[in-house]
C-alpha positions as a printed Julia matrix, in Angstrom:
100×3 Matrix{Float64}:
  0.0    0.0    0.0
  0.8    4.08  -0.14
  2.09   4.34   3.35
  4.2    1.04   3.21
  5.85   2.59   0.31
  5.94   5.36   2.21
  7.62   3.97   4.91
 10.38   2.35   2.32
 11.31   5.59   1.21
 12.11   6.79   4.22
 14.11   3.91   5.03
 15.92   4.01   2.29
 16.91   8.16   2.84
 17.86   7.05   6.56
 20.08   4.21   4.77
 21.3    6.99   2.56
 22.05   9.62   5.5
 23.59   6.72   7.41
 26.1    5.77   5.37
 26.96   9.4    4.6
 28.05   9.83   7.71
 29.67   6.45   7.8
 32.07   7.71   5.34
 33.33  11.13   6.56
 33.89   9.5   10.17
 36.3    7.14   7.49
 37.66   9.38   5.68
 38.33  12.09   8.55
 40.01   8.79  10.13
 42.31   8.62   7.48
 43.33  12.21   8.03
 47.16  11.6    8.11
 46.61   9.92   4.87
 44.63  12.28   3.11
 44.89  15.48   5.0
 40.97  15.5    5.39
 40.28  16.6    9.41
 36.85  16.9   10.19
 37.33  21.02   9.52
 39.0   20.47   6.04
 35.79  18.02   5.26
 33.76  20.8    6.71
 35.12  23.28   4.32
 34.61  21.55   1.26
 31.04  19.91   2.11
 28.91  22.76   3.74
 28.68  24.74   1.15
 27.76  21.97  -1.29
 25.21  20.76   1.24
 23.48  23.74   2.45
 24.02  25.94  -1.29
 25.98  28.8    0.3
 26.25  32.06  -1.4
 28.25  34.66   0.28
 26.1   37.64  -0.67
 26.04  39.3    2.65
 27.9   38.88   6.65
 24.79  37.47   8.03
 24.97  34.51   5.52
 28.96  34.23   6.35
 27.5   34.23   9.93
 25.08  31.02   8.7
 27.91  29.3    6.65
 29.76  29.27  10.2
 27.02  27.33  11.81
 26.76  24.79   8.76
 30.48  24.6    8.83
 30.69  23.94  12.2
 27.52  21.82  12.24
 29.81  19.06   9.09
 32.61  19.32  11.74
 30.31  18.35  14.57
 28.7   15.8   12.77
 31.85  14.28  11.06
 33.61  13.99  14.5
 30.59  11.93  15.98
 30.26   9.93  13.34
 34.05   8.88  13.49
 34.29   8.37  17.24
 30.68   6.52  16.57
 31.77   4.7   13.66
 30.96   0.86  15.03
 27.85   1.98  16.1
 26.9    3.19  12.57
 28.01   0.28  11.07
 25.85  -1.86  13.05
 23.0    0.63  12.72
 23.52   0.6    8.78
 23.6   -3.26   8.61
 20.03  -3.21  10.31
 18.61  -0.73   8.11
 19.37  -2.58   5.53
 18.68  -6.05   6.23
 15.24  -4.04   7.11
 15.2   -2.68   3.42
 15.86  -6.15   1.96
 12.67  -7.97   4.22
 10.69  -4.94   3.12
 11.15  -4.85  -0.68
 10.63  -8.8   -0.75
């Protein structure tokens, strides 16, 4: 039916958001590698995700927030990054029993 559908979709976004953040807690672990700290991700992703345009200071003062929001969420997900694996393996054995 319409709301089981429903109820896939959103599944599949959280699967989506999930591993997202699965992979900048990676790749901000592999920061002596690839010189990607949670700030340098932050950098290069929040303006991408939140379509910054520096037209005026109080939308420099927002792209802080958003900037500091990727770093805040990047260093949770790394130090958190069993925890989402585990979380991401359940979502999607969920998925799989739901689209059967």
């Amino acid at each position: 039916g319409e709301g089981g559908e429903g109820e896939v979709v959103a599944l599949r976004k959280t699967v989506l958001l999930v591993r997202f953040l699965e992979l900048l807690g990676r790749i901000s672990a592999n920061e002596e590698e690839n010189q990607m700290s949670e700030k340098n991700l932050g950098v290069v992703l929040a303006p991408c995700l939140f379509q910054f345009k520096p037209v005026n200071a109080e939308a420099i003062d927002r792209f802080a927030l958003m900037l500091n929001f990727v770093i805040e969420i990047t260093g949770e997900a790394r130090v958190h990054a069993e925890s989402l694996n585990n979380y991401l393996r359940s979502l999607e054995a969920e998925l799989h029993q739901r689209s059967l």
